[in-house]
C-alpha positions in Angstrom: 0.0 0.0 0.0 1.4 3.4 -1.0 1.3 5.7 1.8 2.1 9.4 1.2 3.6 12.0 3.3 2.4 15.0 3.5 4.5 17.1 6.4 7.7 16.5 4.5 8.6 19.0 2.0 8.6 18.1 -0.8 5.8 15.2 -0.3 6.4 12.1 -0.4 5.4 8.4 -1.8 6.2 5.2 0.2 5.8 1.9 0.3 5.7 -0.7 3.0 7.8 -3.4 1.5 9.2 -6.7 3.7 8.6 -4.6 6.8 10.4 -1.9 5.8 9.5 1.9 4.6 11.0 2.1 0.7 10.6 5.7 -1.2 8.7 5.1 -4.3 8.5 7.9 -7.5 5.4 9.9 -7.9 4.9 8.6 -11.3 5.4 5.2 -9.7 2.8 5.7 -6.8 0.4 6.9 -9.1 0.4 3.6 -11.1 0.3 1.6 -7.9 -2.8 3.3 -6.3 -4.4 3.4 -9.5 -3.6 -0.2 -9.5 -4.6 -0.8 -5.5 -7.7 1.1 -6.0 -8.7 -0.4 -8.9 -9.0 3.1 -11.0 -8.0 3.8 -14.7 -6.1 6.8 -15.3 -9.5 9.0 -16.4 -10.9 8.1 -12.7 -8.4 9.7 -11.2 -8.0 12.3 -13.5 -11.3 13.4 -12.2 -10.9 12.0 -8.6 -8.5 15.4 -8.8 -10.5 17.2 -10.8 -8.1 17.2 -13.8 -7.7 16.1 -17.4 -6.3 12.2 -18.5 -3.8 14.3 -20.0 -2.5 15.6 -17.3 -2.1 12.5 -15.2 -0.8 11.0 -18.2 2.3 13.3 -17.9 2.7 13.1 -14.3 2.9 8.9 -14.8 5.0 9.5 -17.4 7.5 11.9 -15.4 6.8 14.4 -17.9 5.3 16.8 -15.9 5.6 17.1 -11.6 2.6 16.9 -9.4 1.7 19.6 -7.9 1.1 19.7 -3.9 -2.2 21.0 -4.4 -3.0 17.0 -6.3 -0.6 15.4 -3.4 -3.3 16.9 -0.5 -6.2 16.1 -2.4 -4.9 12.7 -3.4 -4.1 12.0 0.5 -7.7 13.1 1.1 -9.1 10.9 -1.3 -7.0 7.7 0.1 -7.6 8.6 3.4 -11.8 8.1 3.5 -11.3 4.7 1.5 
């Protein structure tokens, strides 16, 4: 399960693996959750209120993820 941290700046993605806390990329924690919550790229494009476009860049490393999609992201992940 990805977790993210939020009172670190900049935010972070990690990932419980064999017991231990391992950093994971933001492109690569958005696959994973995508993947853990069973959402295609479009559902979380407008989980965030965004376009597929955008998300698309930010999976691909093209583009960063803003904080602003980190928080909201953590929000979202948080009520599930």
């Amino acid at each position: 399960m990805i977790k993210i941290q939020t009172a670190t700046t900049p935010a972070t993605f990690t990932e419980s693996v064999a017991g231990e806390e391992k950093e994971v990329s933001p492109p690569e924690a958005l696959k994973k959750i995508c993947k853990e919550q069973g959402w295609s790229v479009q559902d979380l494009a407008d989980h965030l209120g965004v376009s597929k476009r955008t998300v698309e860049g930010w999976m691909q490393g093209r583009r960063r993820v803003p904080l602003t999609a980190i928080l909201l992201l953590a929000c979202l992940l948080r009520r599930r």
